[in-house]
N, C-alpha and C positions, 0 to 999 in steps of 0.2 A: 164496629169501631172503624169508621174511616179516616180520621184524621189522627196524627200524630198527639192532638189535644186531647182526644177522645182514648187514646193509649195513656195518656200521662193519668186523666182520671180515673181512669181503672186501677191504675199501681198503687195510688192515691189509695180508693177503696181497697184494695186486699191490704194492704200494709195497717188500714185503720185511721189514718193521720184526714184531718179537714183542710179545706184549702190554706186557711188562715193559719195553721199550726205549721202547715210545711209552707206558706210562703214565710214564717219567721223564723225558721233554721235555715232556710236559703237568702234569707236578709234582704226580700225584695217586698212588696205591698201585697196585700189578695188582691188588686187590682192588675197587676202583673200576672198573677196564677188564671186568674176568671181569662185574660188575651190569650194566655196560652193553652184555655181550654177551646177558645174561639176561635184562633187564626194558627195555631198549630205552635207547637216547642219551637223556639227560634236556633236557629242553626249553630248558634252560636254557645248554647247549652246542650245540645245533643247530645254532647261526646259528656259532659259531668251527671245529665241526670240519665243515662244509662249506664252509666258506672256507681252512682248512686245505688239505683234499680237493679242492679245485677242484670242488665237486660243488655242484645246487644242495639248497639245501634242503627246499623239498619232495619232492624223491626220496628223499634222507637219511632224512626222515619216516614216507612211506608208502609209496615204491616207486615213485610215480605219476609221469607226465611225464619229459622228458630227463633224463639223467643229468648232463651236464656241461654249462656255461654255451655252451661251444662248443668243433667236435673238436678247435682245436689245445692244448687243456688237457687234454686226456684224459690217465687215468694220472700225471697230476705228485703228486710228494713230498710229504708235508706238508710246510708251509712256515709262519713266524713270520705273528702276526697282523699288518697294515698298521702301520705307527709313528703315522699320521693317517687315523683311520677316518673314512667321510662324516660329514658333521654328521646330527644326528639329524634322522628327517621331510625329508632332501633333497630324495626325490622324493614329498613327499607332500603338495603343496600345496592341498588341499580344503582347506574349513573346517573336516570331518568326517574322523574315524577309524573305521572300521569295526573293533571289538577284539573277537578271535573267543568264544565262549566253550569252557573246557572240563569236562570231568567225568572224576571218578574210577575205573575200570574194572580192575580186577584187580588194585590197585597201580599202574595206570602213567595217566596225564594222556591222556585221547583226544579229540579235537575234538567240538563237539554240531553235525551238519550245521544249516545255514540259522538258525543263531541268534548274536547277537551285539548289541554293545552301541556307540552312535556316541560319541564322543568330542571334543571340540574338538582339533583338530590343536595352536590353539597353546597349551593347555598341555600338551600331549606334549611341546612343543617347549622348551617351559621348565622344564620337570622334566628333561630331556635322556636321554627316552623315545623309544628305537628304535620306530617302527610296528609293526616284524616281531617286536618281543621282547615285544609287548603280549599279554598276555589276560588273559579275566574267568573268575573261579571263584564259588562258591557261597559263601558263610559256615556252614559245619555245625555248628561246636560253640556254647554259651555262655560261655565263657570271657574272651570279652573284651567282652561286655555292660557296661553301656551304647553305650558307645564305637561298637562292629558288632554289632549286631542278628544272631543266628542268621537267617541265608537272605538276607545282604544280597551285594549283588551285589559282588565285589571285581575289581579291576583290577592285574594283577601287571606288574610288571618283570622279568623275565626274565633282563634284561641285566645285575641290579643283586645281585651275593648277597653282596657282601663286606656284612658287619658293622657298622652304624655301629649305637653306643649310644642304647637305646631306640626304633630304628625298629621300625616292623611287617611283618613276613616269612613268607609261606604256606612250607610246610616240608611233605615226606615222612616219614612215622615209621613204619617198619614198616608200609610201603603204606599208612597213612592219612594224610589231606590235616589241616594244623593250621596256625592261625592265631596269633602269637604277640611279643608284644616280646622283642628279643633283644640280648644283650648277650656278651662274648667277652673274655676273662681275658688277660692274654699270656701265660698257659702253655695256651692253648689250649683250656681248657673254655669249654663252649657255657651260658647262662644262655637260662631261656625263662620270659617272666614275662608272665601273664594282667594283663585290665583288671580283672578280677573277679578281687582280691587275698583277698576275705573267702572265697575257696568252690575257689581252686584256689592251690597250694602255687606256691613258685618250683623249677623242675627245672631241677638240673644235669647238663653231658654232656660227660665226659673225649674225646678224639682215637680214643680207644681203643674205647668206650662209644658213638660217635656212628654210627662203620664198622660194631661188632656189629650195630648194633638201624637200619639202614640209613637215618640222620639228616642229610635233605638237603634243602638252602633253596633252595625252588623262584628264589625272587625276592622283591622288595621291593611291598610293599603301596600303591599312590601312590592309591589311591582307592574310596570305597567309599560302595555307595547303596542304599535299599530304600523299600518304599513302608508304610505302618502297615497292618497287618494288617484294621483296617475301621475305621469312618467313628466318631468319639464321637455316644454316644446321648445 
């Protein structure tokens, strides 16, 4: 089992459930379950199907370390998420957040060993930002110039993908990484609207159109930093 995918259909099999039976208690398509047997659990589910699984989630991820919290959990069902999950940052009383970063690698989000960005804990705390749903990506495109600076450091939410009008959401597009305001119709098309209105168009994305072309919101954008590229002369 080397992928995170390849984890997920194992649990799959000991538990007994098919792909179609567990992508319709987690309310997404088996076209959803088959990507995430292919291109790996998206980060953004980590943290619910390993609490699901009783598994934890750095195994889920990479394989590495115990598999289960402890043996008398082994092998349990999935199960509904908590009704009262911890508060966020419970156990994370520092000053400081360490929020890891990542990079884009084949299509799929992979850690950068020994690099990472500190964070004040309490405005994690106030944004009501999980520590473990935290991390920093790159700014690649210019599209939402001024506003993010191409290469500026971003800080994602993980935990946060629903949809509120106008926020900013790093997003998957056919394995590239995009930065983007976004906005959601109630018949379900996806709006994605640049800071730079003069130089990129508004795109629209039907339910249909989102699943083809493999269109998924990593998380919600809560912060973002860079430094000017050199000193005024």
């Amino acid at each position: 089992m080397n992928t995170s995918g390849d984890r997920l259909k194992a649990l799959l099999h000991e538990c007994g459930l098919s792909a179609s039976a567990f992508a319709a208690q987690r309310s997404v398509t088996p076209q959803h379950v088959n990507n995430w047997f292919k291109r790996g659990v998206p980060l953004a589910r980590l943290d619910e199907l390993a609490d699901l699984f009783c598994v934890h989630r750095r195994w889920l991820r990479t394989g590495e370390g115990p598999k289960h919290p402890n043996p008398v959990q082994r092998n349990c069902p999935p199960r509904q998420a908590p009704a009262n999950p911890p508060s966020p940052l419970s156990a994370h009383r520092a000053r400081q957040v360490k929020v890891p970063f990542f990079e884009l690698q084949n299509g799929l989000l992979s850690p950068v060993p020994s690099k990472h960005l500190r964070l004040p804990a309490k405005a994690l705390k106030r944004l009501g930002v999980h520590a473990d749903n935290a991390i920093c990506l790159a700014m690649t495109a210019n599209n939402m110039v001024p506003q993010v600076p191409l290469g500026a450091t971003l800080a994602v939410d993980l935990g946060m993908t629903r949809v509120i009008e106008g926020e900013t959401y790093a997003l998957l597009h056919n394995g590239a990484l995009r930065v983007n305001n976004l906005s959601l119709s109630p018949q379900g098309t996806l709006y994605l609207r640049s800071h730079d209105r003069r130089n990129y168009a508004v795109e629209r994305y039907t339910p249909a159109q989102r699943q083809a072309q493999g269109l998924e919101i990593i998380g919600w954008v809560f912060h973002w930093s860079h430094f000017r590229q050199q000193r005024p002369g």
